[in-house]
C-alpha positions in Angstrom: -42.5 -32.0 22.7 -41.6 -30.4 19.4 -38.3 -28.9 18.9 -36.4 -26.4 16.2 -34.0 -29.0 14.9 -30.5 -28.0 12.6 -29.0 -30.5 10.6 -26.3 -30.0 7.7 -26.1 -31.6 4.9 -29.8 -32.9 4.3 -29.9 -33.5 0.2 -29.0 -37.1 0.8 -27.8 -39.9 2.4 -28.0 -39.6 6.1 -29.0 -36.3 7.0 -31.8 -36.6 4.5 -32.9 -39.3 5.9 -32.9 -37.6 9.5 -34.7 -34.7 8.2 -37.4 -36.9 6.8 -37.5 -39.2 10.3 -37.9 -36.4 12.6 -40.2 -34.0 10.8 -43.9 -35.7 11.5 -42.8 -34.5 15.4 -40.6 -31.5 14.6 -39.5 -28.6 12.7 -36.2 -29.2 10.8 -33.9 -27.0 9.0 -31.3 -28.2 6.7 -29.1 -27.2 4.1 -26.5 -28.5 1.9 -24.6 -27.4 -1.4 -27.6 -28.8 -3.4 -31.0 -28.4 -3.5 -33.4 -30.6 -1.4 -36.2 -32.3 -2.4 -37.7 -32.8 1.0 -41.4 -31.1 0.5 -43.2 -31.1 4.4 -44.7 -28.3 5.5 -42.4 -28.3 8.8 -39.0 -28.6 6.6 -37.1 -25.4 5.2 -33.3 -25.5 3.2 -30.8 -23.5 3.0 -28.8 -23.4 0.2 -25.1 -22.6 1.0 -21.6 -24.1 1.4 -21.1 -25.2 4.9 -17.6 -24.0 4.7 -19.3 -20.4 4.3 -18.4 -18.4 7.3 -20.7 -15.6 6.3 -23.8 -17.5 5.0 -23.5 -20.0 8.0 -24.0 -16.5 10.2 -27.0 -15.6 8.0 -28.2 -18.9 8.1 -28.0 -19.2 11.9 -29.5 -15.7 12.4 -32.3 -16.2 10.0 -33.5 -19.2 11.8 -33.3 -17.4 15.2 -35.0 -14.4 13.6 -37.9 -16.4 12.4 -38.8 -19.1 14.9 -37.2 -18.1 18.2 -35.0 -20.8 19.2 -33.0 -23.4 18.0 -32.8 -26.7 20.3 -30.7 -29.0 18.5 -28.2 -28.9 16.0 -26.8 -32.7 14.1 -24.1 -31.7 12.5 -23.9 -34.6 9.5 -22.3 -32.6 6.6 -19.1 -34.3 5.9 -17.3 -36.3 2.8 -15.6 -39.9 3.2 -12.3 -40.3 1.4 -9.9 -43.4 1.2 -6.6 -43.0 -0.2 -3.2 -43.7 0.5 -1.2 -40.8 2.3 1.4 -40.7 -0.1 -0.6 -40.3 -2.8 -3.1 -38.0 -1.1 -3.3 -34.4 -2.5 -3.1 -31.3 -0.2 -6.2 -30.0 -2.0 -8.0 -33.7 -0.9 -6.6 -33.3 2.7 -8.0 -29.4 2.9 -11.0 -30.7 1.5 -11.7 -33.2 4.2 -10.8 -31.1 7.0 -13.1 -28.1 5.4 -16.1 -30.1 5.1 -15.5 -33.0 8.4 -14.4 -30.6 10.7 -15.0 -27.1 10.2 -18.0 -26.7 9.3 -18.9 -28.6 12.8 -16.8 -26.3 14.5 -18.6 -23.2 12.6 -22.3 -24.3 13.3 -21.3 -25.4 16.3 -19.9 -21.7 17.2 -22.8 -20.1 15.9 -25.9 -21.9 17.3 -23.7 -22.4 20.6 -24.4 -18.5 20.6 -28.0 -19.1 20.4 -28.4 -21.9 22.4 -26.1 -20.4 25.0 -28.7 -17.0 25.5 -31.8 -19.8 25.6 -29.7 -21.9 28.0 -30.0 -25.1 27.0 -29.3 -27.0 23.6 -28.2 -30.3 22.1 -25.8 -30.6 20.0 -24.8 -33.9 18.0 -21.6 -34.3 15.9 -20.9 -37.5 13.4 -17.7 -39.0 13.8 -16.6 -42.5 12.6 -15.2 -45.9 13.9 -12.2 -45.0 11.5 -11.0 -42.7 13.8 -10.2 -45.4 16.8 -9.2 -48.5 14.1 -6.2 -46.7 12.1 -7.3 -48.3 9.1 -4.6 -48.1 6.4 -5.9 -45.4 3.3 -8.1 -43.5 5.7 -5.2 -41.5 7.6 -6.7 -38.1 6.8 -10.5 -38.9 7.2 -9.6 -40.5 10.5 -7.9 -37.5 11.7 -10.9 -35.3 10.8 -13.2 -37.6 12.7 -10.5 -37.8 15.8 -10.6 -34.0 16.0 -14.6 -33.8 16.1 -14.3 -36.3 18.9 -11.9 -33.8 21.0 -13.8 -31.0 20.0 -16.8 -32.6 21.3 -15.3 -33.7 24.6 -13.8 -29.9 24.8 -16.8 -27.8 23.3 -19.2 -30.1 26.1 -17.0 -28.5 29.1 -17.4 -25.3 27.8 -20.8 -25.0 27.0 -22.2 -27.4 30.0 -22.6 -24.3 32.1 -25.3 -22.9 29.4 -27.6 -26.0 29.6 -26.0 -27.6 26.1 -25.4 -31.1 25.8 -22.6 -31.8 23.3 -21.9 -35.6 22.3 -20.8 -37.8 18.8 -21.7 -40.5 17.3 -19.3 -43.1 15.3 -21.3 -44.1 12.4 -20.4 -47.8 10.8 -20.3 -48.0 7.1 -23.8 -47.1 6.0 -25.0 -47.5 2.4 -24.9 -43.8 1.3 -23.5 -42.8 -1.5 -20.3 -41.6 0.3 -18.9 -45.1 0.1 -19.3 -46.0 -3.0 -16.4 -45.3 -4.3 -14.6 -47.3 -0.9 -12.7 -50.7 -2.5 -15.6 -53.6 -1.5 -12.3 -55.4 0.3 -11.9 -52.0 2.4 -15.4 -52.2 3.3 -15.7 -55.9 4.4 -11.9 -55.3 6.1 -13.8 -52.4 8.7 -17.0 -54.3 9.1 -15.1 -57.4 10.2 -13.2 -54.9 13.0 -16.6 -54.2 14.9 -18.0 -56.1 17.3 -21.7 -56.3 15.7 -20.4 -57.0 11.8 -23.3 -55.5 9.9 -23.9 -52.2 8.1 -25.2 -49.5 9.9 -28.8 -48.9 9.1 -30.8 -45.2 8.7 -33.0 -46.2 11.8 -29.5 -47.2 13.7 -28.8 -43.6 13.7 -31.9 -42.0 14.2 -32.4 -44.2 17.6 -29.0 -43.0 19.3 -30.0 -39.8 17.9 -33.2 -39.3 19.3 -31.8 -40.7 22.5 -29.2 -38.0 22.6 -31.5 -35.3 21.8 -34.4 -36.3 24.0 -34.8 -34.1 27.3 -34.5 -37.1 29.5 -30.8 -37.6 28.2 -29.7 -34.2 30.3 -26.6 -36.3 32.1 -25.6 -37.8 29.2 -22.5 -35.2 27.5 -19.0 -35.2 26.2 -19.7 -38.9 25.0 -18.9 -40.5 21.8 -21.3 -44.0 20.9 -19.6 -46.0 18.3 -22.4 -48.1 16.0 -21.2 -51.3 15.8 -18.8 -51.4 18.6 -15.1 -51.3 18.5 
């Protein structure tokens, strides 16, 4: 069955390629601080900070305005940072929490509000297996992703009563252009902490996803998967 599917940040890396896996069998909108150039009939952007209270709102409203209903939001848009916390800048720390964590808690606000008046919605947040290995230089990042795992254990006992499903999923180093500029050593130093020692893959993520977002997955909430195992 088709379903009105949300997902920030969608110019690249992950979320593009989410856009681009679920669109032959749904309607996707995305947005990001970028253009896109994702060109499917069944694909629209928005293009607007996702730290934008206001155009978050309009973007949320518009959607609802338009096509009805919104039945799941994947909340990807997020930056990856690894530096040591002495050296870390306040402006780098707001930066992570901006973009990791509020802008979840903002879309997840907003389309909450829509799902809520539907009753029923699934909402997906991207966390990291940072958050539960303390890896030295990632103290900030790991906090951001720690906090979008208890606001998705939280925001799934408040919103079970509308019919939403809230989970997370903690994504393994992928090849995206986020960890690039991670030290090669840092890199080989995670992957050798998870149980399956191999970097996450696009299709990885789009199978939990489409697990989590599929109609028969109605038990499963308040969860976080971990990719690789920890």
């Amino acid at each position: 069955m088709s379903k009105n599917i949300l997902i920030t940040g969608t110019s690249r890396g992950i979320g593009k390629a989410l856009s681009e896996g679920f669109l032959e069998k749904h309607r996707v909108f995305g947005c990001s601080r970028s253009e896109s150039d994702i060109k499917h009939n069944n694909y629209k952007h928005f293009y607007l900070d996702v730290c934008d209270e206001a155009k978050v709102v309009d973007m949320v409203r518009s959607i609802k305005r338009e096509f009805g209903s919104i039945d799941v939001l994947i909340n990807n848009a997020g930056v990856a940072s690894m530096n040591h916390l002495l050296t870390t800048s306040l402006g780098s720390a707001k930066k992570l929490i901006n973009l990791n964590f509020l802008s979840t808690f903002l879309f997840t606000r907003e389309v909450g509000k829509v799902m809520s008046r539907q009753s029923h919605g699934k909402i997906v947040n991207f966390s990291s297996i940072a958050a539960p290995l303390n890896l030295p230089g990632e103290a900030i990042y790991a906090a951001t992703k720690a906090a979008i795992e208890n606001f998705t254990k939280t925001s799934a006992k408040e919103l079970s009563k509308f019919n939403i499903n809230v989970n997370a999923v903690g994504i393994s180093p992928t090849m995206t252009n986020l960890i690039k500029a991670v030290p090669k050593n840092k890199i080989n130093e995670l992957l050798q902490k998870q149980i399956v020692q191999n970097f996450c893959e696009f299709d990885d993520i789009k199978n939990v996803v489409e697990f989590l977002i599929d109609n028969q997955s109605k038990m499963i909430t308040g969860q976080v998967i971990y990719l690789g195992g920890v």
